[in-house]
N, CA, C and O atoms as a printed pandas DataFrame, in Angstrom:
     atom_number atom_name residue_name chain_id  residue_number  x_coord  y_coord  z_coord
0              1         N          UNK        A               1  -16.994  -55.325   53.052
1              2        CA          UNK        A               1  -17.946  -54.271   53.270
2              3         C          UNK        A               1  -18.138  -54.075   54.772
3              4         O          UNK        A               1  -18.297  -55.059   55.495
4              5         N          UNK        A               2  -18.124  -52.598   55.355
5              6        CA          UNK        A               2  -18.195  -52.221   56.362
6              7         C          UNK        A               2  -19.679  -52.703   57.281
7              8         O          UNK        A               2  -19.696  -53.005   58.474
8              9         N          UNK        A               3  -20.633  -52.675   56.524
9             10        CA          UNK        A               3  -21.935  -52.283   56.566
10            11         C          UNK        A               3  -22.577  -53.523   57.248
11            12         O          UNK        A               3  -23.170  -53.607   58.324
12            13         N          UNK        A               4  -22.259  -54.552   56.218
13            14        CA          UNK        A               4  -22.825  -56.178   57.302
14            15         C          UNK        A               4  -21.863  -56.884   57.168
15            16         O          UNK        A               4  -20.807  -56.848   56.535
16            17         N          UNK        A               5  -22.555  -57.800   58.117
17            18        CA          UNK        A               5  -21.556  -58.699   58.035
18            19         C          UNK        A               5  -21.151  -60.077   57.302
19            20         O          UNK        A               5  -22.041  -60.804   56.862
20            21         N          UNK        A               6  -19.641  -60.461   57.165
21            22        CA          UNK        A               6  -19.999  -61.375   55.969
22            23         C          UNK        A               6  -20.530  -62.373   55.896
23            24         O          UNK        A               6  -20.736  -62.762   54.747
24            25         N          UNK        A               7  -20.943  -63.150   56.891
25            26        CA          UNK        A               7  -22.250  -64.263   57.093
26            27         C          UNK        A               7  -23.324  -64.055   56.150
27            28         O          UNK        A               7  -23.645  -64.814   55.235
28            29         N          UNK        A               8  -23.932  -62.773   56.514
29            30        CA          UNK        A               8  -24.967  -62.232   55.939
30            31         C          UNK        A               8  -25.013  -61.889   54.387
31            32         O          UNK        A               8  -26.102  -61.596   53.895
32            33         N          UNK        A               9  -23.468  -61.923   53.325
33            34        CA          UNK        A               9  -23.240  -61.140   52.501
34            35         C          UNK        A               9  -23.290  -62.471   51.927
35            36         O          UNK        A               9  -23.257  -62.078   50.761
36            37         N          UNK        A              10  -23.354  -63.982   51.794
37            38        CA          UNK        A              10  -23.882  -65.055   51.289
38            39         C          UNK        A              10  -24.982  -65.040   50.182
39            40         O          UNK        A              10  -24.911  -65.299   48.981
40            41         N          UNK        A              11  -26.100  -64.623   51.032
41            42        CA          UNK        A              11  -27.386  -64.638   50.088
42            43         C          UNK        A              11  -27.278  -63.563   48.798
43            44         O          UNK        A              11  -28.129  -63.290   47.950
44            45         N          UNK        A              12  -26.175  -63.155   48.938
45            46        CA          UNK        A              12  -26.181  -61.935   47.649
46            47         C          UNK        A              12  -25.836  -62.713   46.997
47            48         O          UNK        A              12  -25.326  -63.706   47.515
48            49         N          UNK        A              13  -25.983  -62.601   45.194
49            50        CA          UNK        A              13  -25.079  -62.675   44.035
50            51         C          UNK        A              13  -23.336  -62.095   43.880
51            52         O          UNK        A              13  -22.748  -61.293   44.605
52            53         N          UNK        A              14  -23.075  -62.474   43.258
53            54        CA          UNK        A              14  -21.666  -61.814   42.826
54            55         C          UNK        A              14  -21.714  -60.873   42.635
55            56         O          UNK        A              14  -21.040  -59.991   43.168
56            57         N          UNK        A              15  -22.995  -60.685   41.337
57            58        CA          UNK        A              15  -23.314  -59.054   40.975
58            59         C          UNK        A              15  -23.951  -58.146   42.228
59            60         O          UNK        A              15  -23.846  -56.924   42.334
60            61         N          UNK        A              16  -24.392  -58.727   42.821
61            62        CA          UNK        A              16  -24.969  -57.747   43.963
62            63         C          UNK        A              16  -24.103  -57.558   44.899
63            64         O          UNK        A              16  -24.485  -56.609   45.583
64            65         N          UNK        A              17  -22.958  -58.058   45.339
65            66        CA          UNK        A              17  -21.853  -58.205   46.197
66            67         C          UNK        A              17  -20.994  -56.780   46.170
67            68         O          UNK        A              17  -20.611  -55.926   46.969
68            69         N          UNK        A              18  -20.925  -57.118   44.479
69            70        CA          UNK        A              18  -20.333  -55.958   43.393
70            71         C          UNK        A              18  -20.741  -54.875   43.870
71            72         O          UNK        A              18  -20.244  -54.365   44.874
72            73         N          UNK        A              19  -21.903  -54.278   43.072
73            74        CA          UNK        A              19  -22.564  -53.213   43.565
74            75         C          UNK        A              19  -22.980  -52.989   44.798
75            76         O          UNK        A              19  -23.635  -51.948   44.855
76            77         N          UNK        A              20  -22.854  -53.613   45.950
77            78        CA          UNK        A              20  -22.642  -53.196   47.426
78            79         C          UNK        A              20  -21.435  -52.759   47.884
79            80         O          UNK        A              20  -21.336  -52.017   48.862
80            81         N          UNK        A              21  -20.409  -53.206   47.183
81            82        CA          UNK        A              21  -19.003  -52.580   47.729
82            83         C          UNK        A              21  -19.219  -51.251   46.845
83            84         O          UNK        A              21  -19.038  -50.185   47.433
84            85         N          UNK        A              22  -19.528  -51.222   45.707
85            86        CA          UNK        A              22  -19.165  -50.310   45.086
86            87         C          UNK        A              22  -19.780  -49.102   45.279
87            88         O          UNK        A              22  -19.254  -48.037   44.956
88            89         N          UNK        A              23  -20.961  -49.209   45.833
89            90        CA          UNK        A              23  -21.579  -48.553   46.794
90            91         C          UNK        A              23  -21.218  -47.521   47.635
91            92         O          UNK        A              23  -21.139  -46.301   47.492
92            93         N          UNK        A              24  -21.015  -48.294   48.552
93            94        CA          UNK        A              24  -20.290  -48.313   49.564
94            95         C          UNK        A              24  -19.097  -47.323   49.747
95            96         O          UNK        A              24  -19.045  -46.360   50.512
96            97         N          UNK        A              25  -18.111  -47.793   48.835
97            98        CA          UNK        A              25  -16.914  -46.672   48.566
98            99         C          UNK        A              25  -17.172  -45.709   47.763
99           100         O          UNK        A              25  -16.205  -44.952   47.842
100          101         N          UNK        A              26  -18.276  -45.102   46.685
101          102        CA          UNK        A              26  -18.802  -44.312   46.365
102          103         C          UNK        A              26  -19.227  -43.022   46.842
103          104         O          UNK        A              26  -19.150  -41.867   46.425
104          105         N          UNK        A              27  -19.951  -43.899   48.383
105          106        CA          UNK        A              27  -20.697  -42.899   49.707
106          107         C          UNK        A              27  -19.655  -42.630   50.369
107          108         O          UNK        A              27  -19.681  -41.564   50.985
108          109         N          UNK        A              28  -18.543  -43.395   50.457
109          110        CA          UNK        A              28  -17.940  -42.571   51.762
110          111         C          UNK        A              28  -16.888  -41.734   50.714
111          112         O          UNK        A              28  -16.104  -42.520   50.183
112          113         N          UNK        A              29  -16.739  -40.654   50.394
113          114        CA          UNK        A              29  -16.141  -40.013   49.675
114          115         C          UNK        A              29  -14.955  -39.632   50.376
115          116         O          UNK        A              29  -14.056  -39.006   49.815
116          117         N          UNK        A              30  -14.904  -40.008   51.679
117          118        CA          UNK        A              30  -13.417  -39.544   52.151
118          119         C          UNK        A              30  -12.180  -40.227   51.370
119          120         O          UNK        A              30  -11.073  -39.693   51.300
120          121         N          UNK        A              31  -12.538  -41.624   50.723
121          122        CA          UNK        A              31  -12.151  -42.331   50.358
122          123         C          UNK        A              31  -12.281  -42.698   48.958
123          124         O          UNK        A              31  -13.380  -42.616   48.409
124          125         N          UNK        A              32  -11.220  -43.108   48.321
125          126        CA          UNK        A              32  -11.471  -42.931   46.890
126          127         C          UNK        A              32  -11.864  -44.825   46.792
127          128         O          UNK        A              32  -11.456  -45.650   47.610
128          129         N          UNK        A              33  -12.714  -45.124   45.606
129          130        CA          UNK        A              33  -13.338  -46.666   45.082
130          131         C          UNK        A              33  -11.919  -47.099   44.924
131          132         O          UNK        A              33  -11.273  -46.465   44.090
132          133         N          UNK        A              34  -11.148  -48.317   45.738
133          134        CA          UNK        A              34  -10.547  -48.961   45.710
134          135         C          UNK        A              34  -10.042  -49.440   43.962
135          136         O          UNK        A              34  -10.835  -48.997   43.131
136          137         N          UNK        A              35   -8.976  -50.178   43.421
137          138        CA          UNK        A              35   -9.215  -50.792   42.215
138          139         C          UNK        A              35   -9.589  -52.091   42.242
139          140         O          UNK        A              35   -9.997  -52.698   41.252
140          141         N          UNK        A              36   -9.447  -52.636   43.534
141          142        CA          UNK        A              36   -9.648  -53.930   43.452
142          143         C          UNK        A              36  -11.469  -54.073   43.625
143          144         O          UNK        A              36  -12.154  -54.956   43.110
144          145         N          UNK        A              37  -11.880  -53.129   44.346
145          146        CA          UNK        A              37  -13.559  -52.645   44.092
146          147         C          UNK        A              37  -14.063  -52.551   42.955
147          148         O          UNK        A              37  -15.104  -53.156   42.698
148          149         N          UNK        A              38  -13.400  -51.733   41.985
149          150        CA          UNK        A              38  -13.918  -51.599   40.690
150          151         C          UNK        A              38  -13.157  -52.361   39.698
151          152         O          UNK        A              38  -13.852  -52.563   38.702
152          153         N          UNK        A              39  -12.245  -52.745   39.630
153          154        CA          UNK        A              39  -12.166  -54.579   38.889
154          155         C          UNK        A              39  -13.253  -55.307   39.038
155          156         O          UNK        A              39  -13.914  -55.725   38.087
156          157         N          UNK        A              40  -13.558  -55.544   40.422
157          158        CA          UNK        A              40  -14.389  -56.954   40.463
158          159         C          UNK        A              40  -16.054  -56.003   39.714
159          160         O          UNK        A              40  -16.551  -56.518   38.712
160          161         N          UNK        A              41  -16.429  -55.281   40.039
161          162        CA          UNK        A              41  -17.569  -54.667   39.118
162          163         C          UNK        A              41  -17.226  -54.521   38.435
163          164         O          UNK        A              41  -17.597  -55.622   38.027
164          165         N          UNK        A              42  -16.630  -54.069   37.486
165          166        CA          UNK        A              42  -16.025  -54.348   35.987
166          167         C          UNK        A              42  -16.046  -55.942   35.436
167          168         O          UNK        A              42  -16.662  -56.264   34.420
168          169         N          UNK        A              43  -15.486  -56.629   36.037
169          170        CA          UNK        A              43  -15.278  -58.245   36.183
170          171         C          UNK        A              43  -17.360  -58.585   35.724
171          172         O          UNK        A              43  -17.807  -58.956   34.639
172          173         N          UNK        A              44  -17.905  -58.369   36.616
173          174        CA          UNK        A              44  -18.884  -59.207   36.821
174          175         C          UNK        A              44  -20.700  -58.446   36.231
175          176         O          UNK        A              44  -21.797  -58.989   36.105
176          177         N          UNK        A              45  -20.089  -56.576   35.942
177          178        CA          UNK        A              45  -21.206  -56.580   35.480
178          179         C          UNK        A              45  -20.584  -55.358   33.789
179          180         O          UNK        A              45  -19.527  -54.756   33.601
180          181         N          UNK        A              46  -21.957  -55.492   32.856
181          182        CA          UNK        A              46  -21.398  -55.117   31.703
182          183         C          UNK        A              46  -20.856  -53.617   31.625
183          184         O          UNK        A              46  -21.127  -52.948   32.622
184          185         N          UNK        A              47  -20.218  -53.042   30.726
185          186        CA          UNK        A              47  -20.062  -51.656   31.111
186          187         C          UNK        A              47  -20.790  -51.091   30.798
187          188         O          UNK        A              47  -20.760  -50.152   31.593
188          189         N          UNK        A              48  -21.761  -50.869   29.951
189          190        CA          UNK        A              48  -22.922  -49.729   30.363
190          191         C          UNK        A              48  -23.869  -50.037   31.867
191          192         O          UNK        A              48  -24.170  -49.081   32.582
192          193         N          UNK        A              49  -24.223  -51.255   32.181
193          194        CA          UNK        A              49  -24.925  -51.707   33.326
194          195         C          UNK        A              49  -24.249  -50.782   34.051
195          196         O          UNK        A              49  -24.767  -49.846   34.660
196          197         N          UNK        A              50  -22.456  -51.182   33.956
197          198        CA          UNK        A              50  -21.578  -50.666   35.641
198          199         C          UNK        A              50  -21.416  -48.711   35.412
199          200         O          UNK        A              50  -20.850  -48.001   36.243
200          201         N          UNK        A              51  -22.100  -48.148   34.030
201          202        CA          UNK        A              51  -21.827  -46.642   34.078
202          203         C          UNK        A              51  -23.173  -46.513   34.818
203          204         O          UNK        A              51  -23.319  -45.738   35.763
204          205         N          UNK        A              52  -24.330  -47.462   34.254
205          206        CA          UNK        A              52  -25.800  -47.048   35.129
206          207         C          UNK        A              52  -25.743  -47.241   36.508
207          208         O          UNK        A              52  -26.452  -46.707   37.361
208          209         N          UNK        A              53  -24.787  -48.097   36.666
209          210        CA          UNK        A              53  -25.061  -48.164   38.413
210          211         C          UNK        A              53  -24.617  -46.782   39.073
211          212         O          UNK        A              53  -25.169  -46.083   39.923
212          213         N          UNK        A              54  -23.260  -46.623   38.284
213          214        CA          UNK        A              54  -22.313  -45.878   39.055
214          215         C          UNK        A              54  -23.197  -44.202   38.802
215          216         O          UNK        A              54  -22.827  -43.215   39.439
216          217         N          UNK        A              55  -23.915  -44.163   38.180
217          218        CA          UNK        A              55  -24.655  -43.136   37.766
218          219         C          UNK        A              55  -25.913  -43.197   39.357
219          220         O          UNK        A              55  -25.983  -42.365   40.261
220          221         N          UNK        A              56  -26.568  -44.217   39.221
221          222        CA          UNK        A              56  -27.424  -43.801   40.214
222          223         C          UNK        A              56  -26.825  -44.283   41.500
223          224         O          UNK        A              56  -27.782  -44.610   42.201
224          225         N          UNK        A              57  -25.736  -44.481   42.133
225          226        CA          UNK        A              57  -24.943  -44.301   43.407
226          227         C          UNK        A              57  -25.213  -42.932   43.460
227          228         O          UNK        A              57  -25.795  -42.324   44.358
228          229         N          UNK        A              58  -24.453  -42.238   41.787
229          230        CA          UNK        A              58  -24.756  -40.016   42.375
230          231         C          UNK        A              58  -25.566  -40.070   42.612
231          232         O          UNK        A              58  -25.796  -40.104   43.821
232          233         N          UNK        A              59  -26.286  -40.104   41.993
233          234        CA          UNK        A              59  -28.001  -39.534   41.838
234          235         C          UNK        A              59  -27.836  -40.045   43.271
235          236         O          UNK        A              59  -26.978  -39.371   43.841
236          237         N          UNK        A              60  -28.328  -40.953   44.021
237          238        CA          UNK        A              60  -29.124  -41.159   45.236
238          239         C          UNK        A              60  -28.330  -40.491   46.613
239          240         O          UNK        A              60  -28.681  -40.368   47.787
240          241         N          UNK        A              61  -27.392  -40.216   46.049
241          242        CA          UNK        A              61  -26.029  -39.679   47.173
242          243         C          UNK        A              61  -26.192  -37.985   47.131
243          244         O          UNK        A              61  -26.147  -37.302   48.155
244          245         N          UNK        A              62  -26.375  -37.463   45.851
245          246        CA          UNK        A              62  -26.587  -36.811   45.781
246          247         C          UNK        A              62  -28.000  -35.687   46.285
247          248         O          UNK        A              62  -27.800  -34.582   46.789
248          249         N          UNK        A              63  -29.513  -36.317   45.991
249          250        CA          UNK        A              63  -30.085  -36.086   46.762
250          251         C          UNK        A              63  -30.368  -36.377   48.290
251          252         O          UNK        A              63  -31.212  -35.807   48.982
252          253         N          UNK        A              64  -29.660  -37.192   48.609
253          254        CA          UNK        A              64  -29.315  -37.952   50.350
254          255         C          UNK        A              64  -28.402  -36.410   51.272
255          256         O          UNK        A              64  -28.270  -35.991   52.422
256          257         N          UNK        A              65  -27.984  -36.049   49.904
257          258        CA          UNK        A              65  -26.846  -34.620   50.555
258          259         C          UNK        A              65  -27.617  -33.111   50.732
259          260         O          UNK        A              65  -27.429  -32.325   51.661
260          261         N          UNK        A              66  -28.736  -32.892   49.324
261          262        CA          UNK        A              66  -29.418  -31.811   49.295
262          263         C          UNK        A              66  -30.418  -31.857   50.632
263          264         O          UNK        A              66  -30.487  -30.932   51.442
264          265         N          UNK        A              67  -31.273  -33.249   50.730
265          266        CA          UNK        A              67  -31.575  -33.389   52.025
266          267         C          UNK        A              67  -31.399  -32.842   52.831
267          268         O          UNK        A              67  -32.089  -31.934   53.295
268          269         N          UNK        A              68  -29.723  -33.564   53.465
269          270        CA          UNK        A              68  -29.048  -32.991   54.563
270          271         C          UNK        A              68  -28.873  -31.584   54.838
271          272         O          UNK        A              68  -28.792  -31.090   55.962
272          273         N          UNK        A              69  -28.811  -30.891   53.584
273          274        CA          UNK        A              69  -27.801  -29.737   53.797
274          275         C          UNK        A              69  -29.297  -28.647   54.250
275          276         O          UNK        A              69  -29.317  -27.707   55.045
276          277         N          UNK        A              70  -30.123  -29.059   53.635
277          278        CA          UNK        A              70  -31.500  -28.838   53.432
278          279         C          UNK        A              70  -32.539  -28.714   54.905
279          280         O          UNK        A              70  -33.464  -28.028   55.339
280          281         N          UNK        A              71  -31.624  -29.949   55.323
281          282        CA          UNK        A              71  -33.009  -29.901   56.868
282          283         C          UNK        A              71  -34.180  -30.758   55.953
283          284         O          UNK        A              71  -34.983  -31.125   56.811
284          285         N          UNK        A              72  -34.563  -31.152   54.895
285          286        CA          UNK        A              72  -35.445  -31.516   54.282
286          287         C          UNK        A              72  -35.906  -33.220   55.473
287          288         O          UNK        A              72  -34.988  -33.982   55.778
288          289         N          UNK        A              73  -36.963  -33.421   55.818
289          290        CA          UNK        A              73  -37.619  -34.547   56.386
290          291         C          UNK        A              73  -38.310  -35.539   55.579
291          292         O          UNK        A              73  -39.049  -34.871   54.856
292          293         N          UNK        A              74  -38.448  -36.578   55.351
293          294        CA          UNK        A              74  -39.707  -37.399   54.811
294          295         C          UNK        A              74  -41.039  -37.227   55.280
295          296         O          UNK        A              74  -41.371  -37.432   56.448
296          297         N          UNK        A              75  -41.758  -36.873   54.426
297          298        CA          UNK        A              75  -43.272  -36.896   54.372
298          299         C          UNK        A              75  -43.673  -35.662   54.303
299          300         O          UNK        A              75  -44.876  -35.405   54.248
């Protein structure tokens, strides 16, 4: 993962490791989710869990974009 570093990526779970990469390659859409990304989430969490995750990656990416496109601010 781009984001921290792997010292820091310790205190996670497996499953949370998971869903940080998967994350991750989700948001950067230049780029398509690796397979070896979505094996190991497949691997470690159930498949409806890994359709709910992968469901609210959109969702939150998705309004993160209307935002943007938006000019929209917090508060």
């Amino acid at each position: 993962m781009h984001f921290m570093p792997g010292e820091k990526l310790r205190f996670f779970s497996e499953e949370e490791r998971a869903i940080l990469a998967l994350t991750e390659e989700v948001t950067l859409i230049s780029n398509h989710v690796t397979d070896e990304t979505y094996q190991q989430a497949a691997k470690v969490l159930e498949e409806s869990y890994l359709a709910q995750v992968i469901l609210a990656i959109i969702t939150i990416n998705v309004w993160n974009r209307i935002g943007i496109a938006t000019k929209l601010t917090p508060g």
